[in-house]
C-alpha angles and dihedrals in degrees: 000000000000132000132176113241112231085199110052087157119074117239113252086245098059110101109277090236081070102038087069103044100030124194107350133169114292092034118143131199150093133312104225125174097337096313133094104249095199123220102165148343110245088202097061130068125254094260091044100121089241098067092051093091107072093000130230143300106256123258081031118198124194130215100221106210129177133202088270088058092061127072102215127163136127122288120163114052121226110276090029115168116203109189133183087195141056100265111214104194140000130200137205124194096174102174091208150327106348120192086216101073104236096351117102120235099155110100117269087022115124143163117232119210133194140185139151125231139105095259136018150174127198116185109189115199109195099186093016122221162269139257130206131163127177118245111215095067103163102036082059098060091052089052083051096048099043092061102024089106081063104048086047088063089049099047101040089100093056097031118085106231090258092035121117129216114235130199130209122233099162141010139183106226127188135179101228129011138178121205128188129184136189147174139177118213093231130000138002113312137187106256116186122192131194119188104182139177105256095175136290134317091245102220085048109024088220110148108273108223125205127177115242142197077009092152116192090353132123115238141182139170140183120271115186129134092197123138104283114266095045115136109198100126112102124206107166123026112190108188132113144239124279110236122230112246109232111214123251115275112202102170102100090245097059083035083065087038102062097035086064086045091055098045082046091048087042090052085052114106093242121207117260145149102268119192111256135178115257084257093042095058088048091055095054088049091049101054088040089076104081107024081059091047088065105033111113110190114006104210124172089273092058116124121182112217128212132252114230098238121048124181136180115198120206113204103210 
């Protein structure tokens, strides 16, 4: 299952050990209001730095992973352009030579975008991302069942009573990102869209976007002042949610009971990594934006839909 994060950049209150790295596989945490809210990571042991904020499940158990155990290599080219809506025209006013072919980084140099429909996501990625998974998917998923009972108890004072734990097993991560949403409140409507180079991010001297002449629209962009490189922004978070252990039933009854729950959960069209084709995979990322954008409260039940029109622009 994959959802886009509305919140690639760490809160200031998260601890600073997170705030370096951002989402990453074994994470564990709740989906609110359309961002990954983070408690522990399930891959690093209780003392790791990175567990010392809220602390651990007891009895904790790590997942040891390496750097074999991780797919990683680059996805998203620099200048790429992820759209929910059938973009009409895009302009580039480039003001020079730019190191990103077609993409502007000299300062008052933007791109324009427009597009009609009654509602839209862009989603503008300057230096592009990353893409990691983690391997041993299933192994992994025993491991999760097997403490889950565990992770529920420690969660219980950050989880809603209906609420569901999820766990991160891949992630997309940039460095800086631009989005941009709009809606109309009937019909389809000319949106127009200017994402512009306003200086330099001062500790790295990498070109500071801003969106300009946006309108009614909702828009967002990345703020670090980390060393340049860093990928710590996350766009896209594939995982899945951490079941709740029922506790064994041994009356005859409940016996019967359980063994009907189990044939209905087997008939269930479980979440799972499914093998999908390079374009595939940037469909579905596509038509994630908005329908992340507007989810609330993701629970185990949550579903994203898909607009009618997706589009990937290449900015060459």
């Amino acid at each position: 299952m994959e959802f886009p994060n509305s919140r690639p950049t760490q809160m200031k209150i998260s601890p600073i050990e997170y705030q370096q790295i951002g989402v990453s596989i074994g994470d564990v945490g709740i989906w609110h209001d359309g961002s990954f809210d983070f408690l522990f990571n399930a891959c690093c042991s209780k003392t790791h730095s990175i567990n010392s904020a809220y602390g651990v499940p007891e009895d904790f158990v790590a997942f040891p992973i390496s750097s074999r155990e991780i797919s990683k290599r680059a996805y998203y080219s620099p200048g790429s352009i992820i759209a929910s809506a059938k973009v009409s025209e895009v302009t580039l006013d480039i003001g020079g030579s730019s190191a990103i072919p077609g993409f502007p980084i000299t300062l008052g140099s933007s791109v324009t975008f427009n597009f009609h429909s009654k509602d839209g996501a862009i989603l503008v990625l300057p230096q592009g991302a990353s893409r990691q998974n983690l391997l041993p998917l299933e192994t992994f998923r025993a491991h999760v069942r097997k403490h889950s009972a565990q992770w529920y108890t420690f969660a219980r004072d950050f989880l809603p009573s209906t609420g569901s734990l999820f766990v991160v097993t891949g992630c997309d991560k940039t460095t800086s990102w631009g989005l941009a949403t709009a809606s109309a409140a009937s019909g389809s409507v000319g949106i127009s869209l200017k994402f512009t180079v306003v200086g330099l991010v001062e500790s790295t001297l990498e070109p500071r976007y801003q969106w300009k002449n946006f309108g009614s629209a909702m828009v967002r962009t990345s703020r670090t002042n980390w060393p340049p490189g860093t990928e710590n922004q996350c766009i896209f978070i594939r995982g899945f949610w951490v079941p709740r252990r029922i506790p064994f039933l041994t009356s005859a009854a409940n016996k019967i009971l359980w063994r009907g729950l189990r044939t209905a959960l087997a008939r269930r069209n479980y979440d799972g990594v499914t093998g999908q084709s390079l374009e595939a995979e940037r469909i579905t990322n596509s038509v994630s934006i908005l329908d992340g954008i507007k989810m609330q409260q993701a629970n185990s039940g949550a579903r994203l839909t898909s607009p009618p029109d997706i589009q990937i622009l290449p900015c060459d």
